[in-house]
Backbone bond lengths (Angstrom), bond angles and torsions (degrees), N, CA, C in turn:
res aa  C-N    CA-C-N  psi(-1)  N-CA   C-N-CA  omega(-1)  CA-C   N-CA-C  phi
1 X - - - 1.464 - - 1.521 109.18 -
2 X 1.519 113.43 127.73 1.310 123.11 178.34 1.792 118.59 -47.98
3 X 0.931 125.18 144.15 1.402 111.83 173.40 1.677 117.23 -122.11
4 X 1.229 141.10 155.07 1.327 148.24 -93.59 1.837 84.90 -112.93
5 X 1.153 125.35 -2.43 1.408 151.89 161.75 1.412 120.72 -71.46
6 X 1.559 100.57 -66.94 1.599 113.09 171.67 1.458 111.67 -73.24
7 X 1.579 127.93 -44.93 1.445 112.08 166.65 1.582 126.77 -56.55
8 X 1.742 114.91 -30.41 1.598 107.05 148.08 1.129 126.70 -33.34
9 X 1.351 111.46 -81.98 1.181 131.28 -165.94 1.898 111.05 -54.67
10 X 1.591 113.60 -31.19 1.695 117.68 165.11 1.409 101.84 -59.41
11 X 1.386 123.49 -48.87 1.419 109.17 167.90 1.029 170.47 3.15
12 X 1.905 78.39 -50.80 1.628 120.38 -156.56 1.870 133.31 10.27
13 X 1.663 76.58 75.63 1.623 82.97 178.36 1.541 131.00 -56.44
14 X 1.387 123.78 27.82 1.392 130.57 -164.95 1.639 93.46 -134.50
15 X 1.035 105.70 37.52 1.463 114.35 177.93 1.841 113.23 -150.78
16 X 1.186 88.32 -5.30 1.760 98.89 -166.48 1.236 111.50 -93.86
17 X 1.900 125.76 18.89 1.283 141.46 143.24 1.280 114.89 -43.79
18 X 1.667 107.81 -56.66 1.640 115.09 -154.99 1.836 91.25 -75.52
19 X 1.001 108.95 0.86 1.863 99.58 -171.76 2.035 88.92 -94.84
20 X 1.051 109.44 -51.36 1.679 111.75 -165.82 1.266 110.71 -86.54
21 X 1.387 136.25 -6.20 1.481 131.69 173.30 1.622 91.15 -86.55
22 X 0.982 139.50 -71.95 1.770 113.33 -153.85 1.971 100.15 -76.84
23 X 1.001 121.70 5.61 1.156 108.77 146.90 1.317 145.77 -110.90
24 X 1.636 97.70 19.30 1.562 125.39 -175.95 2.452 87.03 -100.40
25 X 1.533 88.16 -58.25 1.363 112.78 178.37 2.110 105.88 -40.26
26 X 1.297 124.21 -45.31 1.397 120.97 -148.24 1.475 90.61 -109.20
27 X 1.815 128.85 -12.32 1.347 122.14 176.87 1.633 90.03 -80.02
28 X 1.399 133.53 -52.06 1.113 115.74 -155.73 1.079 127.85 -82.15
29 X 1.533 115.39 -10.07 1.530 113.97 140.51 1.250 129.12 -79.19
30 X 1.287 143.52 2.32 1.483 161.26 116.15 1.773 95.82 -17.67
31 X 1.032 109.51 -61.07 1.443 130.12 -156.57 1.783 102.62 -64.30
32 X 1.456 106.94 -63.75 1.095 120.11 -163.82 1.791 102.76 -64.97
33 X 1.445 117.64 -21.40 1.819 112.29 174.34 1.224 103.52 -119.55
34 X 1.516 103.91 48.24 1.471 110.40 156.72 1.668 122.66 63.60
35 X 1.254 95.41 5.43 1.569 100.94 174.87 1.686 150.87 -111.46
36 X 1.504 85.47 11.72 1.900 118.33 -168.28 1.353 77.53 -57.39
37 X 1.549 120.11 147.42 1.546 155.14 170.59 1.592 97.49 -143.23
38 X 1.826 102.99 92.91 1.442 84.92 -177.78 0.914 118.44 -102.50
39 X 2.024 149.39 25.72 1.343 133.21 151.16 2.302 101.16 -72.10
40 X 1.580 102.96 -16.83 1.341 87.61 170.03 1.915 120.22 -83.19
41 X 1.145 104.92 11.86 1.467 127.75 -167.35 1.562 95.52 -93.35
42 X 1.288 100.66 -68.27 1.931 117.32 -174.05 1.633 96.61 -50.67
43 X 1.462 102.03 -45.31 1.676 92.92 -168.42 1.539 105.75 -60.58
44 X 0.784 113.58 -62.20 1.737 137.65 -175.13 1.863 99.31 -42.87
45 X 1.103 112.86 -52.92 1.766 114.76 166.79 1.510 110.55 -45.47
46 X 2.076 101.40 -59.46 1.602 80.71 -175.08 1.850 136.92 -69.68
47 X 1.734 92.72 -26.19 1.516 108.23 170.79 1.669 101.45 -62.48
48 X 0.909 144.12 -0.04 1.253 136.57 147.61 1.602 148.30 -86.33
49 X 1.552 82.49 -38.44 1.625 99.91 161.64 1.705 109.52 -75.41
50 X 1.545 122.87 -42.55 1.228 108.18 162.92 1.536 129.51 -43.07
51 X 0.915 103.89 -55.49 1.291 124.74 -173.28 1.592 95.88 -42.04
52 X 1.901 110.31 -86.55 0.952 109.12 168.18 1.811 145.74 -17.59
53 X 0.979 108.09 -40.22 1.715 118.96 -161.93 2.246 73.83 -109.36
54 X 1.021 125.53 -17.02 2.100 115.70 175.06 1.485 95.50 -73.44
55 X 2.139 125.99 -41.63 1.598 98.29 -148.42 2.242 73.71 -102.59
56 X 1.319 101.28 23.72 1.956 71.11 171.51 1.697 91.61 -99.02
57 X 1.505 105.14 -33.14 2.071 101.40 171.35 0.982 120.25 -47.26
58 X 1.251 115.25 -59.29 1.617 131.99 162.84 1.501 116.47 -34.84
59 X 1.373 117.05 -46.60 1.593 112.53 -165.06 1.573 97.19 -83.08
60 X 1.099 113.54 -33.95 1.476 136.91 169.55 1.874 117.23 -36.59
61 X 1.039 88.55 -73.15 1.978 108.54 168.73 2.018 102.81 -67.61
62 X 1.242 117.40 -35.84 1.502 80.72 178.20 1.424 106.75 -111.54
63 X 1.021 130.37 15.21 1.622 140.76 168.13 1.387 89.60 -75.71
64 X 1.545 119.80 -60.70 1.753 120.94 -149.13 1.824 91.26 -70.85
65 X 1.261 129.30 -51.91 1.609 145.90 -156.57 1.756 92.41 -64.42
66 X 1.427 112.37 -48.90 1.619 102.44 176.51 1.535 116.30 -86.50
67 X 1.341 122.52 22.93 1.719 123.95 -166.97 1.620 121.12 41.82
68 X 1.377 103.16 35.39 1.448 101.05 -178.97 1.974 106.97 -94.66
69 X 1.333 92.94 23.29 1.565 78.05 -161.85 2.125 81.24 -130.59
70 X 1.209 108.82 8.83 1.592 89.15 -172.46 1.231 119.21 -79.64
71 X 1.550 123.05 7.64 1.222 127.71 -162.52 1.511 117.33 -145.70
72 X 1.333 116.03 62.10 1.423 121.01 -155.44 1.448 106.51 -124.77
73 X 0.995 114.95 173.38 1.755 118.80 -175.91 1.878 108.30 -140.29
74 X 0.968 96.87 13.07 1.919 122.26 175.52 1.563 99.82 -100.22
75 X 1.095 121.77 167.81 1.539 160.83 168.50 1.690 89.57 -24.98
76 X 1.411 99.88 168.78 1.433 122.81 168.15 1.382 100.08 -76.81
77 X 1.811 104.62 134.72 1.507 139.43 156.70 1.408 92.17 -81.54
78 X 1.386 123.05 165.74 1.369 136.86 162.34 1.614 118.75 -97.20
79 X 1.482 100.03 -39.72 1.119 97.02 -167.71 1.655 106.50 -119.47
80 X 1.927 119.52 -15.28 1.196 124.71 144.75 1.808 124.23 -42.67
81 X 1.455 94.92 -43.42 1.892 100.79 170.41 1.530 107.43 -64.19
82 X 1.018 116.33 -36.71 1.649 128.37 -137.46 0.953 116.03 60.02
83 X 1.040 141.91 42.66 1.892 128.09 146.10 1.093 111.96 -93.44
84 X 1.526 134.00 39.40 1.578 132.62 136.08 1.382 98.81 -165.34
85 X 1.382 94.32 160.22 1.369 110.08 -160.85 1.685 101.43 -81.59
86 X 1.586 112.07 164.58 1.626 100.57 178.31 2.039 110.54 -67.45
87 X 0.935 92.04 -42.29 1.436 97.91 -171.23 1.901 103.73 -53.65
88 X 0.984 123.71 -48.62 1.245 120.57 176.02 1.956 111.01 -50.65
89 X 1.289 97.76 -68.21 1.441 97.35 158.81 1.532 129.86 -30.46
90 X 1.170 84.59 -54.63 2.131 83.77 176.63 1.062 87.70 -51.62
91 X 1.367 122.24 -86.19 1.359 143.56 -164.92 1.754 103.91 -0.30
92 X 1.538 88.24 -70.40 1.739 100.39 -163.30 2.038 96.71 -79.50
93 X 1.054 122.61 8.79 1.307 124.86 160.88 1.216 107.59 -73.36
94 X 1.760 124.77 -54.37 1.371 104.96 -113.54 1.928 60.92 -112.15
95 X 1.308 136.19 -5.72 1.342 126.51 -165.49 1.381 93.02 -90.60
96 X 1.060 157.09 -40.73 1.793 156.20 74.77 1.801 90.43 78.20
97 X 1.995 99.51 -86.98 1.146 114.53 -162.95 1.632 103.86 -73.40
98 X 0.969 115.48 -35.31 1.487 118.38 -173.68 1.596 97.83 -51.95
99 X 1.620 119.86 -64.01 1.390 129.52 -176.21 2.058 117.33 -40.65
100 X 1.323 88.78 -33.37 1.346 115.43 -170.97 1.894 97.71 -75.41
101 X 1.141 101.50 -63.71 1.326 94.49 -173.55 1.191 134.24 -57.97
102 X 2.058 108.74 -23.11 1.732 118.49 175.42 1.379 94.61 -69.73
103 X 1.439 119.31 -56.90 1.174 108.37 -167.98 1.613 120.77 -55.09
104 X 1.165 122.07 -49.32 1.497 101.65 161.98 1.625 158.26 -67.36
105 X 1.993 82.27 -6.14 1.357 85.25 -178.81 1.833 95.32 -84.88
106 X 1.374 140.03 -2.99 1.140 153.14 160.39 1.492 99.50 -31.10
107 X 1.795 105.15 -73.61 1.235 125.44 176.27 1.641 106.69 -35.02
108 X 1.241 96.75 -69.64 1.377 94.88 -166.95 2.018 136.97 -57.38
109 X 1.440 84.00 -9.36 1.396 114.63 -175.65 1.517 98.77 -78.03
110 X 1.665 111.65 -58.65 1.426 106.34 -158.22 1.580 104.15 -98.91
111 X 1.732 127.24 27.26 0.977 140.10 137.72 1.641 123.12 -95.70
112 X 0.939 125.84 -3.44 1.686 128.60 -149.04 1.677 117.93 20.33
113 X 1.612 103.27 25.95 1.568 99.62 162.38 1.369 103.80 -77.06
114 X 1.810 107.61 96.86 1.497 89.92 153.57 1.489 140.38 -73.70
115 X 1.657 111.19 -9.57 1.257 123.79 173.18 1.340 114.88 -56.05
116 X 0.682 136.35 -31.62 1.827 152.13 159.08 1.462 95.85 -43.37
117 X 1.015 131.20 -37.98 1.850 118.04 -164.21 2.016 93.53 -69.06
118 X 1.517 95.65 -37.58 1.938 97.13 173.15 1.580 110.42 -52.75
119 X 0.905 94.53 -38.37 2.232 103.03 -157.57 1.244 71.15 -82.83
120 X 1.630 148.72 -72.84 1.089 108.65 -164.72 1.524 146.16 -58.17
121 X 1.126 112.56 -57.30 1.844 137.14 134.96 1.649 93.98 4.87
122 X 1.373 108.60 -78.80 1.537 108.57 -164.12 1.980 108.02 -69.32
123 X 1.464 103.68 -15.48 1.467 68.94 -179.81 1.836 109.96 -108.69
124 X 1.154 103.79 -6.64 1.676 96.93 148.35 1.331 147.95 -67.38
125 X 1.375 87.00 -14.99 1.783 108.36 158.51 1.292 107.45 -85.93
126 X 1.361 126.78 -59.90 1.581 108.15 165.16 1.475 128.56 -29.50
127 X 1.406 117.32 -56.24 1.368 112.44 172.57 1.234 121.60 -62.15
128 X 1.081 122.95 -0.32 1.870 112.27 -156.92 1.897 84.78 -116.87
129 X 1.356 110.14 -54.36 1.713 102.07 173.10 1.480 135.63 -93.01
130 X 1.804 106.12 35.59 0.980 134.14 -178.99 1.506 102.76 -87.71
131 X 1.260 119.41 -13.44 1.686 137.88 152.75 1.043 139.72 -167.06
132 X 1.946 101.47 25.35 1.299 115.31 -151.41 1.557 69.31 -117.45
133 X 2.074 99.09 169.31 1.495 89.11 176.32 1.321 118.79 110.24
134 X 1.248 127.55 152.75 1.188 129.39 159.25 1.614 125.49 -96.39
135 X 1.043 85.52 18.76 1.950 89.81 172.38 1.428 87.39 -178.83
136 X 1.414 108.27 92.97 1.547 119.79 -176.05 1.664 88.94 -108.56
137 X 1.777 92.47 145.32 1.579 110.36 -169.14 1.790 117.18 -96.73
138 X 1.263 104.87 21.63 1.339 133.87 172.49 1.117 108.52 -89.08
139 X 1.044 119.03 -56.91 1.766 121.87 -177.97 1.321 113.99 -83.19
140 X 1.669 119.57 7.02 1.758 126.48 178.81 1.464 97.79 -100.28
141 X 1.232 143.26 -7.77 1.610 137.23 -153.44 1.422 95.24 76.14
142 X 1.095 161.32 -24.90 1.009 134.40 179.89 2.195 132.11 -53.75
143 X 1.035 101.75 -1.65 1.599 117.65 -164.90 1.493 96.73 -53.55
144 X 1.388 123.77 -55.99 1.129 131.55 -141.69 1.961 93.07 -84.37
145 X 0.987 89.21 -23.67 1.930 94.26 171.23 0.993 105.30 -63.07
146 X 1.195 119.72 -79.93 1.633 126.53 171.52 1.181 117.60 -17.86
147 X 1.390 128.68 -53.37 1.347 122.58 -157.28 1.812 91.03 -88.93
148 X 1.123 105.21 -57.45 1.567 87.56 174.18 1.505 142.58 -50.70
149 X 1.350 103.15 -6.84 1.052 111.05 169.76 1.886 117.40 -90.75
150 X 1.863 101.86 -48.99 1.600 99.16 -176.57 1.527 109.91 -92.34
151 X 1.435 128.03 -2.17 1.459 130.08 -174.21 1.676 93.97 -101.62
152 X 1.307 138.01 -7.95 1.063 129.28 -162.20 1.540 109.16 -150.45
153 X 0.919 142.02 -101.52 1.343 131.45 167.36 1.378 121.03 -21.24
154 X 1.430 123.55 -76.25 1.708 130.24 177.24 1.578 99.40 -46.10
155 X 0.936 95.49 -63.40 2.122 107.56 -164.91 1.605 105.35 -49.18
156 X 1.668 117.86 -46.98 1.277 108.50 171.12 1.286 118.88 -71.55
157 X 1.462 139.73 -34.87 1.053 155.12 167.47 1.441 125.78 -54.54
158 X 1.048 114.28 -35.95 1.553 132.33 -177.51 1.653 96.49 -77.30
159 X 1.457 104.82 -70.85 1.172 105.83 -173.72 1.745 121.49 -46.28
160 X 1.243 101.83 -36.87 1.706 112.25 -163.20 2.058 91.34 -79.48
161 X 1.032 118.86 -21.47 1.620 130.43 -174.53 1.370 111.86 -73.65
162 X 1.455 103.29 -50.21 1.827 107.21 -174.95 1.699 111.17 -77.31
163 X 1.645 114.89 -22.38 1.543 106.28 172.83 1.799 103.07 -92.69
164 X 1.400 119.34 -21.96 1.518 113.57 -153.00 1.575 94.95 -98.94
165 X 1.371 114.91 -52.13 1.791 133.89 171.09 1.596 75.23 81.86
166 X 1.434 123.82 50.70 1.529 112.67 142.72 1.630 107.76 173.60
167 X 1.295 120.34 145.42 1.413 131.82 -148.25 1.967 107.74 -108.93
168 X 1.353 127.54 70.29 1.056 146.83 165.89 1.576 99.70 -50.00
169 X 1.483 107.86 128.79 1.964 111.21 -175.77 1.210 112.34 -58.51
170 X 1.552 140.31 -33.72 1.450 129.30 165.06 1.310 117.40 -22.74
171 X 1.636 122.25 -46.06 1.167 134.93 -164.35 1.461 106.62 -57.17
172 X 1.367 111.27 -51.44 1.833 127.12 -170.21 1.769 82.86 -57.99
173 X 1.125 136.02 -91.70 1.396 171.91 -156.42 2.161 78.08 -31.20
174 X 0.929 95.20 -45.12 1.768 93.05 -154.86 1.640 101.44 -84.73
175 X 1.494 102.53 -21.08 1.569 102.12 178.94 1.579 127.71 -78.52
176 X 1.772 100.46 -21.31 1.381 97.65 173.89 1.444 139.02 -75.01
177 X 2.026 96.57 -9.57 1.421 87.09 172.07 1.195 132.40 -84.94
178 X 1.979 113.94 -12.90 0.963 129.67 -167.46 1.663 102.77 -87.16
179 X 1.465 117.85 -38.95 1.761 130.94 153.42 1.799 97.74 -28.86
180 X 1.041 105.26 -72.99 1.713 95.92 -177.12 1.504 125.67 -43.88
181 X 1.367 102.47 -72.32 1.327 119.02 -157.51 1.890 84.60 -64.20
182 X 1.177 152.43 -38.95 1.347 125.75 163.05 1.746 141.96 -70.85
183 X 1.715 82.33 -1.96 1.647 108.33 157.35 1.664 104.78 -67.84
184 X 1.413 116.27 -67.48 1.032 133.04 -178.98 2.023 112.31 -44.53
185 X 1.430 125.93 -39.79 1.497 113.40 160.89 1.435 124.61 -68.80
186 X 1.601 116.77 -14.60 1.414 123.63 -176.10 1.792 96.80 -102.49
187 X 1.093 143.33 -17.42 1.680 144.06 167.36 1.535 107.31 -63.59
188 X 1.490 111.93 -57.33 1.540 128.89 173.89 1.625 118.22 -37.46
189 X 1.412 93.80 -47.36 1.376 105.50 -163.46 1.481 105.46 -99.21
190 X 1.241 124.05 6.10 1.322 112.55 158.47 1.756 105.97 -130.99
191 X 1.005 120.51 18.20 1.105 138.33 161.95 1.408 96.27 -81.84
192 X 1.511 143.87 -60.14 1.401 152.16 163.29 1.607 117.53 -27.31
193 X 1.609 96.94 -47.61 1.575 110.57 -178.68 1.460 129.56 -104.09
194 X 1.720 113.37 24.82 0.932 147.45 -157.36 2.116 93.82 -59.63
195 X 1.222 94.94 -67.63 1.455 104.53 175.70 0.911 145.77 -36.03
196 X 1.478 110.05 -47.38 1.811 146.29 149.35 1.040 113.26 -60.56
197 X 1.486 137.21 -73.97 1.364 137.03 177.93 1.553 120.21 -34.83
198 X 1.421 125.08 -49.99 1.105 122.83 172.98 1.479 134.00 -72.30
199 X 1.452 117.97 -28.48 1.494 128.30 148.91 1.706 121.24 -30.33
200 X 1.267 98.22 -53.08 1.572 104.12 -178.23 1.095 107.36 -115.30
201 X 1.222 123.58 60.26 2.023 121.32 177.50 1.342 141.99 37.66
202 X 1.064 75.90 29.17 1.938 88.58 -178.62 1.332 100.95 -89.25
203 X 1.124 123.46 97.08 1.718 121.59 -174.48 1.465 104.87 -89.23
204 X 1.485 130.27 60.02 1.320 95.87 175.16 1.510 118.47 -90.69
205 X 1.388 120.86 -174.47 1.409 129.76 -150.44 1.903 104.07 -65.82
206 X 0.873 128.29 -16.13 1.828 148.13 144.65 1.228 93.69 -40.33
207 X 1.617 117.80 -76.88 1.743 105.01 -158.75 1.116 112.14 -83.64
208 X 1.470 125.63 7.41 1.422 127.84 174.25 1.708 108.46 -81.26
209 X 1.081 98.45 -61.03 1.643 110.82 -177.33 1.832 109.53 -64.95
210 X 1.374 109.64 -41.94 1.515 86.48 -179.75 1.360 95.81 120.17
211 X 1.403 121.51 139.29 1.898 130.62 166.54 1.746 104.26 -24.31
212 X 1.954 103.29 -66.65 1.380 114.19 -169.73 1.677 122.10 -38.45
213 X 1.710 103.29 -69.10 0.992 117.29 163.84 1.603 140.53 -23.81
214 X 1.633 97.45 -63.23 1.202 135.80 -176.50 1.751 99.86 -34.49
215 X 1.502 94.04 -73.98 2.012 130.78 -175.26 1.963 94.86 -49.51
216 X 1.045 114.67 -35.39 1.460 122.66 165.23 1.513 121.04 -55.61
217 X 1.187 120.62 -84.96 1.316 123.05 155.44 1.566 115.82 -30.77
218 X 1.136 122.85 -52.27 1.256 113.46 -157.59 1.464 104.53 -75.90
219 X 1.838 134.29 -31.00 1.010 156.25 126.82 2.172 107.29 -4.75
220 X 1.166 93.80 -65.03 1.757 102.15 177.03 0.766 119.03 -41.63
221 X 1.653 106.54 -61.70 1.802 118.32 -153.66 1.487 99.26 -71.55
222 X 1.600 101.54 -33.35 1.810 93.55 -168.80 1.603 99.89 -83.77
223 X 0.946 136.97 10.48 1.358 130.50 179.60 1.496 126.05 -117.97
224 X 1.451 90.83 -41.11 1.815 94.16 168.41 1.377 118.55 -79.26
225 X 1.482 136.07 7.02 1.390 114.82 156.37 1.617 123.61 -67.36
226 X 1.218 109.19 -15.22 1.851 122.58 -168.16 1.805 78.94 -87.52
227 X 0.993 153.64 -47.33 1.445 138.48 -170.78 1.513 89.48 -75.41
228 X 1.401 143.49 -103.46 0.980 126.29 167.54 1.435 140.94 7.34
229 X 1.117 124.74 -33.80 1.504 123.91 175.87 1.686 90.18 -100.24
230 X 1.280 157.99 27.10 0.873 139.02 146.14 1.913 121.72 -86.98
231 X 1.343 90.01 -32.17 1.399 100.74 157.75 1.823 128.83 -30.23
232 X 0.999 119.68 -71.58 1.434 118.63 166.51 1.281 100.16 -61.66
233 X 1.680 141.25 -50.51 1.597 124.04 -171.69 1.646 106.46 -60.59
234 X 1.345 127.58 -15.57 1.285 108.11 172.48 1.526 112.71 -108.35
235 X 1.586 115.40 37.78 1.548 113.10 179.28 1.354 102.20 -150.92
236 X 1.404 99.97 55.81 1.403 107.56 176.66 1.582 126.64 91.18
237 X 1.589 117.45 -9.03 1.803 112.69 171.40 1.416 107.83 -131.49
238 X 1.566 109.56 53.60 1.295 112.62 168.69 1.574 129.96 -23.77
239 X 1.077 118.84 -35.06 1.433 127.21 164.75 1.807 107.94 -42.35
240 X 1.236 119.64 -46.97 1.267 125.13 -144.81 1.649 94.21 -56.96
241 X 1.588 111.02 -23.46 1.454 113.24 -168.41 1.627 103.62 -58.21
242 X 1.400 126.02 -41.97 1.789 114.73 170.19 1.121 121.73 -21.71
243 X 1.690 120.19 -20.84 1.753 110.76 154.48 1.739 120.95 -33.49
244 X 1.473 97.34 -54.82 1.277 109.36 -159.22 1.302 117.12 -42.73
245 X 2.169 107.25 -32.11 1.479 102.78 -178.44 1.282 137.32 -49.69
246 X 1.824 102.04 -31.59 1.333 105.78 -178.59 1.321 113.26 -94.20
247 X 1.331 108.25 47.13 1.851 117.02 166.63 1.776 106.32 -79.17
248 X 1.075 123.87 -67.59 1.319 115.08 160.69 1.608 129.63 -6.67
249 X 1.326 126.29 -36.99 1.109 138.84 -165.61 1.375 102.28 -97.34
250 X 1.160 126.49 -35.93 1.661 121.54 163.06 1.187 107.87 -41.91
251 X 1.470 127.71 -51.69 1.706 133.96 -147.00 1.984 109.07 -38.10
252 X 1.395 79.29 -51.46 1.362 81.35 -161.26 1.926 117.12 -89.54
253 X 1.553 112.85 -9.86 1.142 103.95 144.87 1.554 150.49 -74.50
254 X 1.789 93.87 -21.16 1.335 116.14 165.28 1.611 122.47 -69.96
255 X 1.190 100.03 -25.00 1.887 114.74 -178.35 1.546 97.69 -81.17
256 X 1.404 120.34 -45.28 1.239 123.74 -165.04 1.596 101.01 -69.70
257 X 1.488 128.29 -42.97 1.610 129.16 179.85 1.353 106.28 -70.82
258 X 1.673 128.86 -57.25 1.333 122.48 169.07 1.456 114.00 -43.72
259 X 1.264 123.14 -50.77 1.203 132.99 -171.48 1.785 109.78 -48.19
260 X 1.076 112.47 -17.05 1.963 128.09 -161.30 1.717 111.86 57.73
261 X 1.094 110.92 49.59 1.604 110.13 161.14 1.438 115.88 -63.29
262 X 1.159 133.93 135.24 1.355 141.06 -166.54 1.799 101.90 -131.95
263 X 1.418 96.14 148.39 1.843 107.31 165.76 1.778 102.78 46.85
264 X 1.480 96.85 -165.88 1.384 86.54 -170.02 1.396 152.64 -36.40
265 X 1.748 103.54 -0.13 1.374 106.47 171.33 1.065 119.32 -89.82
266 X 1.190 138.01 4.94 1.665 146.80 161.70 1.375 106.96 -95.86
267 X 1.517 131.79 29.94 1.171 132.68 159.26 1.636 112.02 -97.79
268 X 1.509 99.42 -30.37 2.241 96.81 160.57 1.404 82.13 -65.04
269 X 1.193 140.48 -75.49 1.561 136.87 -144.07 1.498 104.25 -29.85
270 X 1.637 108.26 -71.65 1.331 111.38 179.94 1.531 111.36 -47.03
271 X 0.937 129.34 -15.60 1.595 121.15 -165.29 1.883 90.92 -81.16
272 X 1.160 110.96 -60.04 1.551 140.99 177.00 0.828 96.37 -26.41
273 X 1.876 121.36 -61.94 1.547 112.63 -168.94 1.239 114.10 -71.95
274 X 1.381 135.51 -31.73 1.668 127.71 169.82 1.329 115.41 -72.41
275 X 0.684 135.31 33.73 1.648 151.29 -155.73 1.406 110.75 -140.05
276 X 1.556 114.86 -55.87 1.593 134.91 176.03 1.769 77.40 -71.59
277 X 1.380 135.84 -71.71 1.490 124.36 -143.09 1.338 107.45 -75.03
278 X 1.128 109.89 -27.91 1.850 118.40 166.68 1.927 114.49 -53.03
279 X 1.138 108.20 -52.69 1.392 130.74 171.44 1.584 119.96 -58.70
280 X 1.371 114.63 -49.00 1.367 126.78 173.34 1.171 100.20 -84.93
281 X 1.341 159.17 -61.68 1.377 144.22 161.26 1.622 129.83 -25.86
282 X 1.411 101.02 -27.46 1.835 105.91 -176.21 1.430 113.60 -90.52
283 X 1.933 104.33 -24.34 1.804 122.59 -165.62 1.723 80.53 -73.59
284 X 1.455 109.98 -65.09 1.397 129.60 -173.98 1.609 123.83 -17.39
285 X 1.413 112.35 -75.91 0.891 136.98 139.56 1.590 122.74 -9.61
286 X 1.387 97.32 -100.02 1.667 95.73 166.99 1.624 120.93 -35.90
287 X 0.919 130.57 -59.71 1.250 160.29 -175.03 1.900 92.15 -53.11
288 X 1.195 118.88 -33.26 1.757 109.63 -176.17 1.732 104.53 -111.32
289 X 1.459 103.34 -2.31 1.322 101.86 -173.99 1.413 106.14 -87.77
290 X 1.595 101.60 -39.78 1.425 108.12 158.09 1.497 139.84 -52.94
């Protein structure tokens, strides 16, 4: 039986950036047109962090159930280790999405966007056949779509919708950097598992492209949000540029991927990158609220 340590750590709290930056990101443009509602803010954080820590259970239970996870050099599996059974895992997956879904249909109530019950719908299905499934879109290259689409676009959008109840273009403009830089923790981390993943068919968009490639992309995502966030500072919220501070904090994850670190030494990396997205999310933020 798992213990209250190892279900943390299944969690994987070094990933639970990409859940709180576009909803750190969509209050403070909420904020900046006068319209942040922040117990609808808190809600909107936790339907995200649920969410988040449901598709790592989720990836967890059908990674461990097909043995794609017995041979890794990353963090504790739960049910790849065996210290919990799959069914418990679902369990605490699918109670994840359940949590996720009251809380938004909340949202959706005290907005009367019922269109939102879709955006939600669709992105709990994203998480669940992100390797759940019999033709899960994790193992096609598709992952890194996904996340750019519901960690970054939806997530800033959603959030900035349920306090503002209307979608001003800054919003699009502000979501792509945060779309990246959570591209950029899911590139890392299978950039890490490059070796493993491809043995047993896990094609994700890492073992498609190749080591070279891979260190490329992953190079992008963490770099083109600082070009990107200048965009709104030169169209009127000059502030927004306080991204830029946390350029520094790339250095040394970018040196470490150029550099060709392999297997467990791109597990500081990953730490690095929520760290840079933690940092660029708070400058960000401030910077659009202003």
């Amino acid at each position: 039986m798992a213990t209250p340590a190892q279900w943390l750590a299944g969690a994987r709290p070094r990933t639970l950036p990409a859940a709180v930056v576009p909803v750190a990101v969509g209050t403070g443009l909420a904020f900046a047109y006068d319209g942040a509602v922040w117990w609808r803010a808190l809600l909107a954080l936790f339907v995200a962090l649920v969410l988040q820590v449901g598709v790592n259970y989720a990836n967890d239970y059908s990674d461990g159930v097909r043995g794609t996870d017995e041979v890794r050099v990353g963090p504790l599996r739960l049910v790849g280790s065996r210290v919990a059974s799959p069914r418990s895992v679902l369990a605490a997956a699918l109670g994840c999405f359940l949590a996720a879904a009251v809380a938004g249909l909340v949202l959706v109530v005290v907005t009367r966007a019922w269109w939102l019950l879709i955006v939600g719908a669709l992105a709990i299905a994203a998480a669940w056949f992100y390797t759940g499934g019999s033709r899960p879109y994790g193992y096609r290259a598709f992952g890194e779509i996904s996340v750019f689409v519901f960690f970054g676009l939806v997530a800033v959008a959603g959030t900035t919708y349920v306090q503002l109840e209307r979608l001003p273009w800054p919003v699009w403009v502000a979501a792509v950097p945060v779309g990246l830089l959570a591209c950029a923790l899911l590139v890392v981390n299978n950039l890490r598992d490059i070796a493993t993943d491809g043995p047993l068919g896990k094609r994700t968009l890492a073992v498609v492209l190749g080591d070279t490639r891979t260190r490329l992309l992953y190079n992008a995502c963490l770099l083109l949000p600082f070009a990107v966030a200048l965009v709104p500072a030169f169209s009127g919220r000059p502030f927004a540029a306080l991204a830029l501070l946390a350029l520094p904090l790339a250095l040394a994850p970018v040196r470490a991927v150029h550099g060709g670190r392999t297997g467990r030494a791109l597990i500081a990396t990953l730490q690095q990158t929520g760290r840079l997205q933690l940092a660029f999310g708070l400058l960000f933020t401030i910077g659009l609220a202003l």
